[in-house]
C-alpha positions as CSV (number, residue, x, y, z in Angstrom):
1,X,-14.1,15.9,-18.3
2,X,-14.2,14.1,-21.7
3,X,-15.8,10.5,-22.8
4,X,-13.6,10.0,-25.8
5,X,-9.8,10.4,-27.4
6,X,-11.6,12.9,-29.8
7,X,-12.7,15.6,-27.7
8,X,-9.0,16.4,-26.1
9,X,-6.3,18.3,-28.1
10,X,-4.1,15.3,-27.0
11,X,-6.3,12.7,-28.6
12,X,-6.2,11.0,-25.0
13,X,-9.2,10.8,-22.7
14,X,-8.1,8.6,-19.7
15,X,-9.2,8.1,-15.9
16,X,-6.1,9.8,-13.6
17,X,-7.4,8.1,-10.6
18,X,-9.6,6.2,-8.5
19,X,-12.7,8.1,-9.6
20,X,-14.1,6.4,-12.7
21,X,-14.1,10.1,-14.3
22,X,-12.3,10.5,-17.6
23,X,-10.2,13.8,-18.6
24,X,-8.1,15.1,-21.0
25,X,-4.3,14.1,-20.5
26,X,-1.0,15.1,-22.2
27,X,0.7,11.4,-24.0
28,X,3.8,9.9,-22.9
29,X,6.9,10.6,-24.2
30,X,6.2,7.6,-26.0
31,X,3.0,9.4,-27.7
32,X,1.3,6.9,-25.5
33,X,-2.2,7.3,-23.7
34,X,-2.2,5.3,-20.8
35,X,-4.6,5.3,-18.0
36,X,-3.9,5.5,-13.9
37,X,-3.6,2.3,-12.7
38,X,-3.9,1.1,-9.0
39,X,-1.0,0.8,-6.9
40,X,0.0,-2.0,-4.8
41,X,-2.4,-3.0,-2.0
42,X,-5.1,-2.0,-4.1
43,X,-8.5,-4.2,-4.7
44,X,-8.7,-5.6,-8.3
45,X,-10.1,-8.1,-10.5
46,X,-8.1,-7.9,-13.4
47,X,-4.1,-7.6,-14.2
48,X,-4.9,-4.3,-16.6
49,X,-6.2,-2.4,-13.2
50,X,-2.8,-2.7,-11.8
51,X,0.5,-0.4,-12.0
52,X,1.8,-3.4,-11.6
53,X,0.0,-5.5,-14.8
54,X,-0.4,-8.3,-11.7
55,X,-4.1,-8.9,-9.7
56,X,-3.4,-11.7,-7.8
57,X,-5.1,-13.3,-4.5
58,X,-3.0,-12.5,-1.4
59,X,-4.2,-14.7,1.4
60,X,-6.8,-16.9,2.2
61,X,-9.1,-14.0,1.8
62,X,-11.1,-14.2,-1.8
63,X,-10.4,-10.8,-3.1
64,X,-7.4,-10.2,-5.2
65,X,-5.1,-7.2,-4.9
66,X,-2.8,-5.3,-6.9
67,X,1.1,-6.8,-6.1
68,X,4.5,-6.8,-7.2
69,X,5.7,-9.2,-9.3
70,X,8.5,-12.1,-8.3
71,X,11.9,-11.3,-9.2
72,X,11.5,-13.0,-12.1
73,X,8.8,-11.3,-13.3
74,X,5.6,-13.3,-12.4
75,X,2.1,-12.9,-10.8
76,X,2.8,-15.0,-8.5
77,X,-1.0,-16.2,-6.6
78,X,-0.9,-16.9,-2.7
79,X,-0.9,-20.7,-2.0
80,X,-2.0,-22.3,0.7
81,X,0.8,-24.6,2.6
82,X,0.6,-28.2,2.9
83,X,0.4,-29.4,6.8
84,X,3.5,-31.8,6.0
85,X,5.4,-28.3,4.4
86,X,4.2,-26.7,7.9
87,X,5.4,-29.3,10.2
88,X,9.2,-29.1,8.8
């Protein structure tokens, strides 16, 4: 386990899962130090927690959840349909 960059010969000290634990892991090809980020279908409340970079909400529910992005790209939010929309 490590708390900061410093202490690992890789000079990155990131969470690798869903335990809020940090450790020592080898850069990206990159030289990069990036953390695990939740998959899809995940609980969130911000974009950064996502593999995806996109928290959004889903349904009428309240919580957000890690999803894909549109085919163009976006973080799309769940809206709620008119009644004249579902009545066509």
């Amino acid at each position: 386990m490590c708390e900061h960059n410093s202490e690992c010969q890789s000079d990155c000290c990131v969470t690798s899962s869903l335990d809020p634990q940090k450790f020592c892991t080898p850069r990206t090809v990159f030289l990069q130090c990036v953390p695990w980020r939740k998959p899809n279908g995940y609980l969130c409340e911000e974009h950064s927690e996502c593999r995806s970079k996109c928290c959004i909400r889903t349904s009428h529910s309240p919580n957000r959840f890690c999803s894909a992005k549109s085919i163009f790209l976006q973080c799309v939010s769940w809206r709620k349909v008119s009644m004249e929309q579902g009545n066509q």
